[in-house]
C-alpha positions in Angstrom: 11.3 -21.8 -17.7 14.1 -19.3 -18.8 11.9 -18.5 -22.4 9.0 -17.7 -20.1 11.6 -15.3 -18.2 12.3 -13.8 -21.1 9.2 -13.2 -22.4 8.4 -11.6 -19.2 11.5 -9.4 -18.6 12.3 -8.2 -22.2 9.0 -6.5 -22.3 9.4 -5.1 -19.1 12.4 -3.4 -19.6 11.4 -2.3 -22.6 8.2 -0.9 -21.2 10.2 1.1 -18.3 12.8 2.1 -20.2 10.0 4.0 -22.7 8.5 5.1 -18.9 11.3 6.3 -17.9 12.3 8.6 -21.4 8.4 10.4 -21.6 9.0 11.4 -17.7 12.3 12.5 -18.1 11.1 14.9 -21.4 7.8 15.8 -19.3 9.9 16.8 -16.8 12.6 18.5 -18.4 9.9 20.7 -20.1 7.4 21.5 -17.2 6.9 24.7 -16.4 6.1 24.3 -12.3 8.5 23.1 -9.4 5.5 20.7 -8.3 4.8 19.0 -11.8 8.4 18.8 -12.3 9.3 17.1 -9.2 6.1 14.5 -10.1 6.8 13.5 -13.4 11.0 13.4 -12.0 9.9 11.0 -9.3 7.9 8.9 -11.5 11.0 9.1 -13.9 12.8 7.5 -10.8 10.2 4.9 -9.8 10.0 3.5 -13.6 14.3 3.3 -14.0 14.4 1.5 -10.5 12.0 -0.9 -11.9 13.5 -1.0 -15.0 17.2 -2.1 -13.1 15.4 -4.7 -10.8 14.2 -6.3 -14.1 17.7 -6.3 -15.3 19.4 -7.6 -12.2 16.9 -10.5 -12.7 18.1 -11.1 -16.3 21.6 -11.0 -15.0 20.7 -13.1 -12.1 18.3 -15.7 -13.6 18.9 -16.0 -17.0 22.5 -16.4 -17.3 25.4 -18.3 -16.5 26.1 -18.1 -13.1 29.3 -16.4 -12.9 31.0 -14.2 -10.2 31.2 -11.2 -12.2 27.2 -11.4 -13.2 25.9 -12.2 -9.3 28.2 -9.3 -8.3 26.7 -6.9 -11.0 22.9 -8.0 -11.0 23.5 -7.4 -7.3 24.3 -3.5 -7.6 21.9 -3.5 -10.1 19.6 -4.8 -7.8 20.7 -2.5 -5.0 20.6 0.9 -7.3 17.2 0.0 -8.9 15.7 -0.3 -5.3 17.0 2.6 -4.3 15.6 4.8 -7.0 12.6 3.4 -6.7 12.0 4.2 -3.3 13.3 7.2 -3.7 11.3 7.8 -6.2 8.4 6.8 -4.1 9.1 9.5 -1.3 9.8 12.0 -3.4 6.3 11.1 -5.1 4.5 11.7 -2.1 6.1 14.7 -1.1 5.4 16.5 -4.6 2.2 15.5 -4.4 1.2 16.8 -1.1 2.5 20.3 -2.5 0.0 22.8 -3.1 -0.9 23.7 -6.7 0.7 26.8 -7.0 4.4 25.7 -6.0 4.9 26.3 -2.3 
């Protein structure tokens, strides 16, 4: 079971992490308020996935310790949080008309 978790979560994180680096250079290099706050919020939505994926490494695949339920727990809490974040401030840029208002 645990070498079917990995080969489930080390390509994941991998994948989101790679998600997460394009968004962040698309947005750092957009020209308008509304493209930038889309390909930020999608920057968002792939690092909180990327952090739930690693709070279930830390919480599945290892030794059940203390110190690793207490950190795959903020993990946990931070990657949900930025991906709902993410998610609102998704649909609020994308509701934006074209021209930046």
């Amino acid at each position: 079971m645990d070498v079917l978790l990995q080969w489930v979560f080390a390509p994941a994180i991998v994948i989101t992490l790679a998600l997460s680096v394009i968004f962040s250079f698309k947005a750092r290099r957009a020209s308008g308020q509304r493209s930038r706050g889309l390909h930020a919020s999608r920057m968002n939505m792939s690092m909180g996935i990327m952090l739930v994926f690693i709070a279930g490494v830390q919480l599945l695949l290892s030794a059940q310790s203390t110190l690793r339920i207490i950190i795959g727990a903020l993990f946990l809490v931070i990657g949900l949080f930025n991906l709902f974040a993410g998610l609102r401030n998704h649909s609020v840029y994308r509701t934006m008309r074209q021209d930046g208002q």
